[in-house]
C-alpha positions as YAML, in Angstrom:
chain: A
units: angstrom
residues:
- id: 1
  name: UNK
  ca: [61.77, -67.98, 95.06]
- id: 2
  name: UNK
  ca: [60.27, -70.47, 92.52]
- id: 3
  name: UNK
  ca: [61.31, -73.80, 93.23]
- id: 4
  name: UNK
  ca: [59.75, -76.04, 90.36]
- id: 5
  name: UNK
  ca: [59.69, -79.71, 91.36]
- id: 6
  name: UNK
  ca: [58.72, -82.99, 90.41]
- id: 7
  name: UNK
  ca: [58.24, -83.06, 86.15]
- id: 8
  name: UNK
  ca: [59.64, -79.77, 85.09]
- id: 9
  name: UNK
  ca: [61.50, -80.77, 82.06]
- id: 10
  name: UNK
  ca: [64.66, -78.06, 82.13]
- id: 11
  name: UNK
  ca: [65.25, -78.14, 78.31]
- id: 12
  name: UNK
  ca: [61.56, -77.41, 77.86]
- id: 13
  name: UNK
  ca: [61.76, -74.61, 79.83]
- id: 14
  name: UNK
  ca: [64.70, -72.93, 79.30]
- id: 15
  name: UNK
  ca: [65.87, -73.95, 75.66]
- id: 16
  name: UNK
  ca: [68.49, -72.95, 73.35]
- id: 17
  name: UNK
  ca: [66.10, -72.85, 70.87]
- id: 18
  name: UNK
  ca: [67.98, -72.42, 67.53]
- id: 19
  name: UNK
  ca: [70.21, -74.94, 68.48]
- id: 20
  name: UNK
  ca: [70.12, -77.69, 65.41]
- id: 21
  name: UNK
  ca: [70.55, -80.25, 68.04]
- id: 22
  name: UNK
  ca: [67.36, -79.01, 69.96]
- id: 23
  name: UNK
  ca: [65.59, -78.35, 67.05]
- id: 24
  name: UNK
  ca: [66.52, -81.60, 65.13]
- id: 25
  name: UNK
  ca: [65.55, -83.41, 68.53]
- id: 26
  name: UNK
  ca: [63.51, -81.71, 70.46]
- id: 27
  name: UNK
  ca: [61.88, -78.19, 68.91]
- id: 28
  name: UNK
  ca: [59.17, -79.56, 67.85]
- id: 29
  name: UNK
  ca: [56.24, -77.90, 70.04]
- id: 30
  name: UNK
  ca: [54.17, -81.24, 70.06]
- id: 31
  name: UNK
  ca: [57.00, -82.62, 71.68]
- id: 32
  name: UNK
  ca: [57.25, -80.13, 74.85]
- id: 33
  name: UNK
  ca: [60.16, -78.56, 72.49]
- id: 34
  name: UNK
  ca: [59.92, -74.79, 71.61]
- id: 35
  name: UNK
  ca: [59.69, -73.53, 68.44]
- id: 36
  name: UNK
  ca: [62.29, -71.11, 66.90]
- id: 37
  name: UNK
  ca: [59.40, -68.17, 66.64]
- id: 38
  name: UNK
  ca: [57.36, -69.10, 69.78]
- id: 39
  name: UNK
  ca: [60.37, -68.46, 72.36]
- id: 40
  name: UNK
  ca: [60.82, -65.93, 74.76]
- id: 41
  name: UNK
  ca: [64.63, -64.96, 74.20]
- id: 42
  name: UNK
  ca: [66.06, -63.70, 77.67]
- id: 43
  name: UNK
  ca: [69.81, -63.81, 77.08]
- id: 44
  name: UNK
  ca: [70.93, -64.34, 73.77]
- id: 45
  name: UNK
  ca: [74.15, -65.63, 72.94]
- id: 46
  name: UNK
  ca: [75.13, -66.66, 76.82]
- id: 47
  name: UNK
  ca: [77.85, -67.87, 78.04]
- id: 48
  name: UNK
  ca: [76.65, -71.29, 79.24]
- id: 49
  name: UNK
  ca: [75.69, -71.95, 75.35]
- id: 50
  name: UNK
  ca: [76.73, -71.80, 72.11]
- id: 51
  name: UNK
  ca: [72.86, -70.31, 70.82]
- id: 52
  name: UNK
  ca: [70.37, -68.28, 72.14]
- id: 53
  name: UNK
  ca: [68.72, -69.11, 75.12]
- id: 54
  name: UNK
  ca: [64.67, -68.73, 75.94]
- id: 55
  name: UNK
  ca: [61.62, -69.65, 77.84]
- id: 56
  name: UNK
  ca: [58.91, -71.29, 76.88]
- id: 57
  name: UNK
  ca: [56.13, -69.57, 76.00]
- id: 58
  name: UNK
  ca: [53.84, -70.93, 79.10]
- id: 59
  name: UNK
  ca: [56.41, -69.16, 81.43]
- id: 60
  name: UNK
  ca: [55.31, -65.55, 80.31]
- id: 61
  name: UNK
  ca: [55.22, -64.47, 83.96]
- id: 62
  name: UNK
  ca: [58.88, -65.53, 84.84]
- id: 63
  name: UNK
  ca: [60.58, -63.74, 81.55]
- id: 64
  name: UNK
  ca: [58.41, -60.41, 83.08]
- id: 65
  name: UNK
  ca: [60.63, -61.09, 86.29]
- id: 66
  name: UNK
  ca: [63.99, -61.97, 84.68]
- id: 67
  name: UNK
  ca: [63.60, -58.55, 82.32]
- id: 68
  name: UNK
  ca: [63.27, -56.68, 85.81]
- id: 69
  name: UNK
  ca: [65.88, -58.21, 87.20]
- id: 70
  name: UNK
  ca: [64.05, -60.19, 89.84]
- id: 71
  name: UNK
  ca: [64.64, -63.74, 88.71]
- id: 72
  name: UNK
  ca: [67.78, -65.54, 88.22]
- id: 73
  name: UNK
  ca: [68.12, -68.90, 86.64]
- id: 74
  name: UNK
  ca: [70.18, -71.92, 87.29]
- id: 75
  name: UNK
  ca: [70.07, -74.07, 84.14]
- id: 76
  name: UNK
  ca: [71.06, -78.26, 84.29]
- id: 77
  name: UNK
  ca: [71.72, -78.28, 88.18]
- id: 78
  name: UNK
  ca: [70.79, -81.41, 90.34]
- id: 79
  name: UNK
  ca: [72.56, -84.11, 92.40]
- id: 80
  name: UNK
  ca: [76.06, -85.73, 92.08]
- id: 81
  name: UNK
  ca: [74.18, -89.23, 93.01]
- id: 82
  name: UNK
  ca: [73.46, -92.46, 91.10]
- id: 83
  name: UNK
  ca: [70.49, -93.38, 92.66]
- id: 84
  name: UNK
  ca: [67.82, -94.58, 90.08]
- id: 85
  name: UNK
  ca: [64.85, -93.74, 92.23]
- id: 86
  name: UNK
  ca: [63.27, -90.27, 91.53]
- id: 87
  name: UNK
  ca: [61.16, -90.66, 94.83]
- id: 88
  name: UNK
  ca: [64.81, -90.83, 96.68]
- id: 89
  name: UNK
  ca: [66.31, -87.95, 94.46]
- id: 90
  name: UNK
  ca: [63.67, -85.63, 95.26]
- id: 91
  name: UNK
  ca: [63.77, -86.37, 99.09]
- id: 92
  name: UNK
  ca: [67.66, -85.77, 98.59]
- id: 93
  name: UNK
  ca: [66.77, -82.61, 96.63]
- id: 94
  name: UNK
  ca: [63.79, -80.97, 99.17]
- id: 95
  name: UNK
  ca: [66.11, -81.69, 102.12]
- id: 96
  name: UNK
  ca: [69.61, -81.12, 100.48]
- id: 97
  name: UNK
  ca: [71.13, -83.38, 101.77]
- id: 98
  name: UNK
  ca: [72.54, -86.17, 99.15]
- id: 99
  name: UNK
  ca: [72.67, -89.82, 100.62]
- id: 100
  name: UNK
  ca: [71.15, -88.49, 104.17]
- id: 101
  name: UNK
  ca: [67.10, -89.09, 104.03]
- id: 102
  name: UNK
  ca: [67.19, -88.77, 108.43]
- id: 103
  name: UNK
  ca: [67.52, -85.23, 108.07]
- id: 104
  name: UNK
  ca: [64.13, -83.76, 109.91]
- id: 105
  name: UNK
  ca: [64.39, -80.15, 107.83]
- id: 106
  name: UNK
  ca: [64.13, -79.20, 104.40]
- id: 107
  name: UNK
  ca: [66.27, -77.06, 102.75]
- id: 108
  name: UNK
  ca: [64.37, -74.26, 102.07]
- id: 109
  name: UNK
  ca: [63.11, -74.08, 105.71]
- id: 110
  name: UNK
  ca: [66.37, -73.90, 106.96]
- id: 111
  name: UNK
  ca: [67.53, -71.30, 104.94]
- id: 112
  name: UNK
  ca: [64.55, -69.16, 106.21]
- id: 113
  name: UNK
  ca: [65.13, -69.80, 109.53]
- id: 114
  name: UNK
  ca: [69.24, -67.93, 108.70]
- id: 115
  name: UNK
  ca: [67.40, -64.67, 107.05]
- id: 116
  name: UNK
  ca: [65.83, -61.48, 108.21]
- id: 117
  name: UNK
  ca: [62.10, -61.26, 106.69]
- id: 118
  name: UNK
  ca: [61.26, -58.97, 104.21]
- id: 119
  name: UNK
  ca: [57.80, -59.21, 104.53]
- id: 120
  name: UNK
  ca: [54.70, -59.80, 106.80]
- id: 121
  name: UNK
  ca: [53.69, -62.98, 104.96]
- id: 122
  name: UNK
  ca: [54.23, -66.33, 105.89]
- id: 123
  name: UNK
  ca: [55.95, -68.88, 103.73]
- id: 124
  name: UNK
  ca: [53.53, -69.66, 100.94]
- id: 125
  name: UNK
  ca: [53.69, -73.33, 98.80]
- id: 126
  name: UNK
  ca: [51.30, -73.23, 95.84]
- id: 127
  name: UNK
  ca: [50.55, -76.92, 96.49]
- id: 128
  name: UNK
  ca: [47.76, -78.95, 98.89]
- id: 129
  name: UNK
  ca: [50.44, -79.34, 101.26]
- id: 130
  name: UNK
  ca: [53.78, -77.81, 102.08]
- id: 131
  name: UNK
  ca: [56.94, -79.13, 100.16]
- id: 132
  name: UNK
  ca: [59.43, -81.06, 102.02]
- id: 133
  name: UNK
  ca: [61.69, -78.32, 101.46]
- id: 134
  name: UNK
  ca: [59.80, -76.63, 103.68]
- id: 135
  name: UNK
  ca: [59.73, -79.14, 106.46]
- id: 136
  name: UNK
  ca: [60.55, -77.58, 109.99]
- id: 137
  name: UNK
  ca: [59.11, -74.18, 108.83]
- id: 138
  name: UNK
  ca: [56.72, -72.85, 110.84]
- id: 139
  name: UNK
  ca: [55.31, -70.23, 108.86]
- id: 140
  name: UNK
  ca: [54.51, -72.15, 106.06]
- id: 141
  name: UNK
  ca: [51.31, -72.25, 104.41]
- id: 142
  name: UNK
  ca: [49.85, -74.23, 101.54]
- id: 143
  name: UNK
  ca: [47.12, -73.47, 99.52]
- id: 144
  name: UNK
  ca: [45.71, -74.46, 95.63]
- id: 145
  name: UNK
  ca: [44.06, -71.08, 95.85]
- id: 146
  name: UNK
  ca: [45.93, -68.02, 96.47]
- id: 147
  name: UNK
  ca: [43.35, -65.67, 95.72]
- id: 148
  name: UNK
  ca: [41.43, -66.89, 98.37]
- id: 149
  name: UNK
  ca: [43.63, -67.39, 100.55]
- id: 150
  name: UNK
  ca: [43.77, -64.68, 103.61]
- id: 151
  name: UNK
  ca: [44.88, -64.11, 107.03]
- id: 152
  name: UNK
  ca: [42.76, -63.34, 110.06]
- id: 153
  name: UNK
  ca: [43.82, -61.55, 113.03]
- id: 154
  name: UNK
  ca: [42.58, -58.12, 114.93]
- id: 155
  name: UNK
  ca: [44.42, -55.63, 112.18]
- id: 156
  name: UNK
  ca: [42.07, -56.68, 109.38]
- id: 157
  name: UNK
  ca: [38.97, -54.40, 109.04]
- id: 158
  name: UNK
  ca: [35.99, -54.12, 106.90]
- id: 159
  name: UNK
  ca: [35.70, -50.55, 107.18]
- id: 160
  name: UNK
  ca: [38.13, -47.51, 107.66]
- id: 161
  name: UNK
  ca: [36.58, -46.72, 111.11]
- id: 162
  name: UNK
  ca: [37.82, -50.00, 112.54]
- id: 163
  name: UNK
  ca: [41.16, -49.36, 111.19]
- id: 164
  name: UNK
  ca: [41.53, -46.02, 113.05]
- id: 165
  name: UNK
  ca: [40.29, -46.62, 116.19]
- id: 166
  name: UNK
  ca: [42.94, -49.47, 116.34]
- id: 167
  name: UNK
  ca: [45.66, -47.05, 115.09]
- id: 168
  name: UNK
  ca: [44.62, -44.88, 117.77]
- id: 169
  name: UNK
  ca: [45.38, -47.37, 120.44]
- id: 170
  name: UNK
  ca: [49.00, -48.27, 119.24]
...
């Protein structure tokens, strides 16, 4: 799951980009807007619009997962609420729960805590620390680094000998 938070500007992201509107308004690149020839189409003509729809070209690595399949997006979505604090929106969004800030999880962690693993990997945030959605998770980890992140524990090995002799003893 990608869960972008905090300043992600949707219609910068995921733009109909021949739109006039957008273009008259916003398609100008210096502007955060995407131009007609720098998109990355990934469903042309869709339902939700009246124009093609595409990412921006910074977001190369998500249009590689929405051609296979493995990302699905969910365009203009946020709260029913009229509060005019984005500190109190975003608490409301990380714990889902509109108009309730006592709630001690975060939504994301909760839905974890409902599903089978897939994998031996914990949790993983791609911030200094761990999201509020992920509040009450116990598995997660943060880190600014993934590539150096790793985990310790008796089944990693340095060499191939190591790595026998303890699959000999299971």
């Amino acid at each position: 799951m990608v869960f972008l938070r905090g300043g992600c500007d949707g219609l910068s992201l995921v733009a109909p980009y021949d739109n006039p509107i957008y273009v008259a308004k916003r398609g100008d690149p210096a502007k955060g807007g995407i131009a007609v020839s720098g998109a990355l189409p990934i469903n042309p003509k869709n339902a939700s619009f009246d124009s093609n729809v595409g990412l921006h070209p910074n977001a190369a690595p998500l249009k590689e997962l929405y051609d296979a399949g493995h990302l699905a997006i969910v365009h203009a979505c946020g709260l029913d609420n009229d509060t005019r604090s984005h500190f109190d929106a975003m608490d409301y969004i990380e714990r889902g729960t509109p108009d309730n800030k006592n709630m001690s999880s975060g939504w994301l962690a909760r839905h974890l805590q409902c599903v089978e693993p897939d994998g031996t990997l914990p949790t993983l945030a791609a911030a200094p620390a761990a999201p509020v959605s992920l509040l009450g998770e116990p598995d997660a980890v943060a880190t600014t680094d993934a590539g150096s992140y790793s985990l310790s524990g008796s089944w990693f090995y340095t060499n191939n000998n190591d790595a026998r002799y303890h699959n000999a003893m299971l």
